[in-house]
Each structure stands twice: as structure tokens, then as C-alpha cells.
C-alpha positions, -999 to 999 in steps of 0.1 A, spaced: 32 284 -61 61 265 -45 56 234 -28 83 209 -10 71 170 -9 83 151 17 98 118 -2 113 99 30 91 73 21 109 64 -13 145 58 6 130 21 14 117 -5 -12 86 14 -26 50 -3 -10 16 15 -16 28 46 -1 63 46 -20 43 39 -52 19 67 -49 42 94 -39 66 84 -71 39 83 -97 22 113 -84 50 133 -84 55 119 -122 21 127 -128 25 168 -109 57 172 -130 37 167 -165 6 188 -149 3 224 -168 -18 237 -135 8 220 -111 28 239 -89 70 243 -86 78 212 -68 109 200 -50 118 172 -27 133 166 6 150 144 4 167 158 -27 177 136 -52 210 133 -46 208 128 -11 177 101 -16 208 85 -34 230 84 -8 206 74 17 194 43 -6 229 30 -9 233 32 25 202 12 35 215 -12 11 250 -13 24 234 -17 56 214 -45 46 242 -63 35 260 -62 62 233 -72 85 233 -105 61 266 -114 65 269 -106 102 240 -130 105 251 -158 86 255 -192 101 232 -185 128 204 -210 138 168 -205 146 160 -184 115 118 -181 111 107 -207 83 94 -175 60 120 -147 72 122 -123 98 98 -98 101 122 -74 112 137 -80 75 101 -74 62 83 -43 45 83 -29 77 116 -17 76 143 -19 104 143 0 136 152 35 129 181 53 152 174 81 177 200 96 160 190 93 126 156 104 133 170 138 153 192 143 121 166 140 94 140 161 112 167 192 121 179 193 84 142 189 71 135 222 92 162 241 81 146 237 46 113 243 56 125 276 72 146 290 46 113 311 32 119 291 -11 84 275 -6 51 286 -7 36 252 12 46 215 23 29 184 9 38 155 32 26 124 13 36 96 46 14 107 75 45 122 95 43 158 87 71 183 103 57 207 126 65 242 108 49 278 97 36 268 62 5 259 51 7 224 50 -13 194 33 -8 156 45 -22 124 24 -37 103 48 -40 67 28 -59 52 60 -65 51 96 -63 17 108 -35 22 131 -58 44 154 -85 27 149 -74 -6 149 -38 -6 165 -46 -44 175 -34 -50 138 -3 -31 136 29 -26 161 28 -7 197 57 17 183 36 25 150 3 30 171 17 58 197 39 75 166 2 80 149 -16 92 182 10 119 189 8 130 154 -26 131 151 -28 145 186 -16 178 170 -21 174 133 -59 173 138 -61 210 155 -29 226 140 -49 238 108 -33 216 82 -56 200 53 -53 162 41 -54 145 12 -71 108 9 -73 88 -19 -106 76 -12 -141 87 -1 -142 57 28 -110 73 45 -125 110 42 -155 99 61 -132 82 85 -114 113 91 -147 133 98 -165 104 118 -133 95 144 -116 126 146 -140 155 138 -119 170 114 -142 196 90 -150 185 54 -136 217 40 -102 206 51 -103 174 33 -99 168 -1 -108 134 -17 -84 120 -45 -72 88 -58 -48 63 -66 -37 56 -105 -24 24 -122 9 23 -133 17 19 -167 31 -14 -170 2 -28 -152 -15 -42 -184 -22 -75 -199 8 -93 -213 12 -119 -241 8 -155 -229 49 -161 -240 58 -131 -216 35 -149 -186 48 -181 -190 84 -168 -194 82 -154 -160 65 -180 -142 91 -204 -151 113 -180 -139 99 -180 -105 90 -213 -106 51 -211 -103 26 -235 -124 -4 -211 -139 -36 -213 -125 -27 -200 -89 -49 -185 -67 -30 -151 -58 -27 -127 -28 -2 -97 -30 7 -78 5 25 -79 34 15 -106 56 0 -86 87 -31 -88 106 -50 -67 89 -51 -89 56 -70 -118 74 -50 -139 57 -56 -165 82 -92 -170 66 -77 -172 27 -54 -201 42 -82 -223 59 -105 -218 28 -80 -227 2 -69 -258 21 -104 -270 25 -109 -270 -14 -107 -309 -25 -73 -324 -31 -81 -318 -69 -87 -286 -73 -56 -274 -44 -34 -293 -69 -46 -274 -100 -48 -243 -83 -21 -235 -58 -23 -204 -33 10 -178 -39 13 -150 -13 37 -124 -28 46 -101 -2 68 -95 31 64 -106 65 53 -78 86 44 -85 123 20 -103 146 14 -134 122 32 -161 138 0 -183 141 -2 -168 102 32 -183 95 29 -216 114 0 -226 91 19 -213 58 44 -240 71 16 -266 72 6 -255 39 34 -254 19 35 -295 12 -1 -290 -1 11 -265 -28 14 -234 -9 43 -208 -25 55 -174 -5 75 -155 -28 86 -126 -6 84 -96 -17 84 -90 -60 97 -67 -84 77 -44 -99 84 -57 -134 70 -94 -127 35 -80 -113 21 -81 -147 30 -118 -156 22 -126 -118 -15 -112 -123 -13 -125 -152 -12 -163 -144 -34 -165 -113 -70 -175 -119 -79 -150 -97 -67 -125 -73 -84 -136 -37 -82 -105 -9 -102 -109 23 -82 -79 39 -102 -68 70 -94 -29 60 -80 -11 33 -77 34 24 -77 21 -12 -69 -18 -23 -40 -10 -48 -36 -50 -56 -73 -60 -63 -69 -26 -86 -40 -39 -105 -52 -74 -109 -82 -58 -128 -58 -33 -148 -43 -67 -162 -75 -85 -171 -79 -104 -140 -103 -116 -117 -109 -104 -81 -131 -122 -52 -122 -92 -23 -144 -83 8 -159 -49 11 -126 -38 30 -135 2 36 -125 12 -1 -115 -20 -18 -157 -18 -26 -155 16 -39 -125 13 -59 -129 -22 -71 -169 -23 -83 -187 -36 -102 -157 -59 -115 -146 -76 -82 -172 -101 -70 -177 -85 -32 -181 -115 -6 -194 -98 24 -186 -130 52 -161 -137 76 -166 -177 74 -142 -199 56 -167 -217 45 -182 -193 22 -148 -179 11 -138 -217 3 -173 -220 -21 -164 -193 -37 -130 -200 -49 -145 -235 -61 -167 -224 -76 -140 -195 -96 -121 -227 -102 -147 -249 -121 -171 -224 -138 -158 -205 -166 -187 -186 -177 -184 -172 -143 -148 -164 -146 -149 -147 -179 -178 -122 -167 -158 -112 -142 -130 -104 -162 -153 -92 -184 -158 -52 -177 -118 -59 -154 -101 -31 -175 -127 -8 -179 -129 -5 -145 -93 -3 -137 -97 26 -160 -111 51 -141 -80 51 -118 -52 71 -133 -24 94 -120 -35 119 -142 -70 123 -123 -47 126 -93 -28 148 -101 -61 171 -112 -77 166 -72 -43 171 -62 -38 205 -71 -77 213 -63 -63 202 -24 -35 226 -35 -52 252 -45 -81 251 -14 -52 250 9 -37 281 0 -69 297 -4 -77 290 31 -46 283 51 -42 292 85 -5 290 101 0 253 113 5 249 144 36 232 163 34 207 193 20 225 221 15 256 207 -21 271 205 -41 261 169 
């Protein structure tokens, strides 16, 4: 089989959908069952079009410079979100993509990013979660109607999905009908450098980044959907004490909505509150590393890739159930299933002073971490794979019969 995998996604700075596209496509290269893959983008124009986001990001920086009225933490236009794209670009990118898709070299399409190109293969999408149908209070109006017109056709065209947990296949079947048979469950993996590091190598990067240890951490972009607004108002009700010994660090990028978020991070930050942005991959391991635990209230989540991590490193995790954060995370992360500050703030107290607590949580961390690898991707992968071309059926364009 020959398959072409839709790697748009990997042209910005890599989040959870950058990430798992990369190391699956790692992880299909090294696979003896895996079919001929190739990318569109191809490699040397995903070059091209990475120095040219970064040129671009340059000179946004410098044609902004000296202006007033700058947000305390950033601009969410500058965030993980990414900047508006053109008309034109858009146009460009989807007429060269179906000129490749036409030229009869592949067998079928993967598209690993939702936005599948209408076209005559048999086609396969990875669906990582569906909170922007249905939740689109959390995310922005633009994002919200792109996902109901693709879905609007998606859904009947005859394409099959990929999700990477068994929450966002019921999802699938529960909000928008779609037929277990065209589903196929799979997985996220753990990189490899996610792993416990040598107390030196933590402490080395701390003081790089100029954190204490200790810190209560949360990694993602700051965005409705993470409820951060509850982590803030627990951790600031701990006593004085324990605040001091234990400071909050949000690593991540400001995404959209969040300005009453952002207002209290401002309060905050006297009280020992640090928002590093968004972090290189190589510091996640020290930055697991020295938090005393890894706290994630996130309303909604297709997988939970940081409460993962955190245990792939030895860590602790206090997490609500979060659609799969539950299934992926158990029995390691202690599950708090409550909305109220209150209970959230007891928790973290109590993570703070009782260490026989602490360590049996971070007792069974890594075994559990363990059953997430690329490799068991990859396997599922290529079952969707071979399903799909087992039972394709032509998929259908916009506004032409399924």
C-alpha cells in the first residue's frame, strides 16, 4: 500500500497534534507491516514553509516594537493558536494538495489534523477530540464553523477515523452517529526523552529558567477548556506557607477567551505565580521533574498528553476525569471528580504535607506511563489501515452524493 499523510500541522511549533503526527510517522517508518508513506507537505517544502513562518514572525516583532498596551502575558494572537491564515494561502495549499492527491502514486490519504481534502481515495482522518462541536463555548467562532462544515460532509462521505482513545470513539458514535466499523481506536505514545532525569540535570535547568523546586505544575495552553480558572483560586487559597514553598508554573501559550484567566494570573504573580510561555521540548523532563506534582483540572481532554508525561517521568498527577485523561492516566493519577475550589485546594495541601501519600502515587507513575508507546500506535494504526482499504467506499466531495 501507498499512503500520503497530511503533515500541515508540523509547519507551526509542534502541540499535541504536531507531536503525534511526528512520532507516529517515526514509529510507521520503523513498522515492518507499515505501508509506503509520503508527506504533503514534502520535506523540503515543510522547510521552506517553517522558515517562512519564522521570517514572518520576526518581522511582526519588529514592526511591533515600541508599541503600548501590550497584554501583561502576551497576545493571544502570538499564542499556540497560530496567526490568521490568508485566503490566499489557504486557496494555494489546498489546489497544490489536490494535484497530489490526483496524480493516481497513492493507494489512500491519512489526514492526521481533522481537515481532510475532499478527494477520490479512501481516506482515514485522526480525530484527537470533539470539543469544538460540542463545546464551541470553549474555543473561537472561526474554529467552531471550520469543524461544522467539515464534519458536515466528513461524517457521510465514507471516510474512516482514527482516535486515540476509547472516550472520543464513543463520542463519535453518540453525537454524530458515525458506525463503529468505521472507527478505529488507537493511542498516543511517550516520547523518548520523557524519562526521569538525574537530580544535577533538574536542578541545572531550573536555574536556567529561574524556578525554585517544589512547584505545583500545569502544562497547556491557557484556554477555556483547561478550567484553569479553578487551579488559580485553589492554589491561592493554600496558606501563605505552603504558596511560598510550593509555587504554581503554567507552561504553555495564551490561546483565547481567558482574559478574566489572565487578569487573575496578574494578581497572582506577586504571590509566587510563574508563566513560562510556551517550552522546549528538551526542558519537559527537568520541568516534570521538579514539580511536586502535576495539577490538571482540564474540563475535557481526547487523550491528556501532559498528566501522561508527568507520569513517564516519575511524577505525580491530581487530574479530573476529563473524557480520557481517566482512561489514560489510571490507576496512577489520583482522579478528583469536583468542580469546587475548595476540594481542589485540600487536595494540593494535602500533596504538599503528606509524603507517604506523594510517594504512592508516584509509586506505580512509570508503569503506567508504560503502556503508552508509539509502537502500539503504530500496530492499531495500520489495523485502521488495513480496515479501511478492506472496506472503502469512494469519499465523497462537498455536495456530492455519499
Amino acid at each position: 500500500m501507498r499512503a500520503l499523510v497530511g503533515v500541515r500541522c508540523l509547519i507551526q511549533p509542534k502541540t499535541g497534534i504536531g507531536h503525534y503526527t511526528e512520532e507516529l510517522l517515526q514509529a510507521l517508518r520503523q513498522h515492518p507491516q507499515a505501508p509506503q508513506i509520503a508527506t504533503y507537505p514534502g520535506p523540503m517544502l515543510l522547510s521552506v514553509a517553517k522558515k517562512a513562518l519564522d521570517w514572518g514572525k520576526s518581522l511582526k516583532k519588529l514592526t511591533t516594537l515600541g508599541r503600548s498596551g501590550q497584554k501583561r502575558f502576551g497576545s493571544p494572537q502570538e499564542s499556540l493558536a497560530g496567526p490568521a491564515k490568508s485566503p490566499l494561502s489557504e486557496r494555494v495549499y489546498e489546489w497544490l494538495l489536490d494535484r497530489e492527491l490526483r496524480s493516481k502514486k497513492y493507494d489512500f490519504y491519512h489526514e492526521p489534523n481533522y481537515f481532510a481534502q475532499p478527494c477520490d481515495l479512501p481516506t482515514i482522518v485522526t480525530v484527537c477530540d470533539l470539543s469544538a462541536l460540542i463545546h464551541p463555548q470553549w474555543h473561537p467562532a472561526d474554529r467552531v464553523r471550520r469543524h461544522e462544515q467539515l464534519f458536515r460532509w466528513l461524517v457521510p462521505s465514507g471516510a474512516h477515523f482514527l482516535t486515540i482513545s476509547r472516550f472520543v470513539s464513543q463520542e463519535m458514535q453518540k453525537y454524530l452517529g458515525i458506525h463503529p466499523s468505521r472507527i478505529h481506536v488507537t493511542c498516543c505514545g511517550v516520547r523518548n526523552h520523557l524519562r526521569p532525569l538525574p537530580a544535577e540535570a533538574v536542578k541545572t535547568t531550573l536555574a536556567r529558567l529561574g524556578l525554585p523546586s517544589g512547584y505545583f505544575l500545569h502544562v497547556g495552553t491557557i484556554e477555556p477548556r483547561k478550567n484553569l480558572g479553578l487551579l488559580l483560586r485553589a492554589w491561592a487559597d493554600l496558606p501563605d506557607r505552603v504558596r511560598t514553598r510550593h509555587p504554581l508554573v503554567l507552561a504553555g501559550g495564551i490561546g483565547w477567551k481567558e482574559t478574566g484567566v489572565l487578569d487573575l494570573m496578574a494578581d497572582l504573580k506577586p504571590k509566587g505565580l510563574f508563566h513560562l510561555g510556551y517550552i522546549d521540548d528538551a526542558d519537559l523532563p527537568a520541568l516534570y521533574g521538579g514539580a511536586r506534582a502535576l495539577v490538571y483540572p482540564s474540563h475535557y481532554e481526547g487523550f491528556g498528553m501532559p498528566p501522561v508525561e508527568m507520569l513517564a517521568c516519575g511524577g505525580v498527577v491530581l487530574a479530573a476525569p476529563a473524557g480520557a485523561v481517566e482512561e489514560v492516566a489510571s490507576p496512577s493519577a489520583h482522579i478528583l471528580r469536583s468542580q469546587d475550589p475548595q476540594e481542589w485546594r485540600d487536595a494540593m495541601l494535602r500533596l504538599a504535607v503528606d509524603d507517604d501519600w506523594h510517594a504512592e502515587l508516584a509509586s506505580q507513575a512509570i508503569e503506567t506511563a508504560s503502556r503508552h508507546t508509539w509502537q502500539r500506535c503504530a500496530d492499531l494504526t495500520i489495523s485502521g489501515y488495513q480496515k479501511l482499504m478492506g472496506q472503502s467506499v469512494e469519499l465523497s466531495k462537498p455536495g456530492k452524493a455519499a
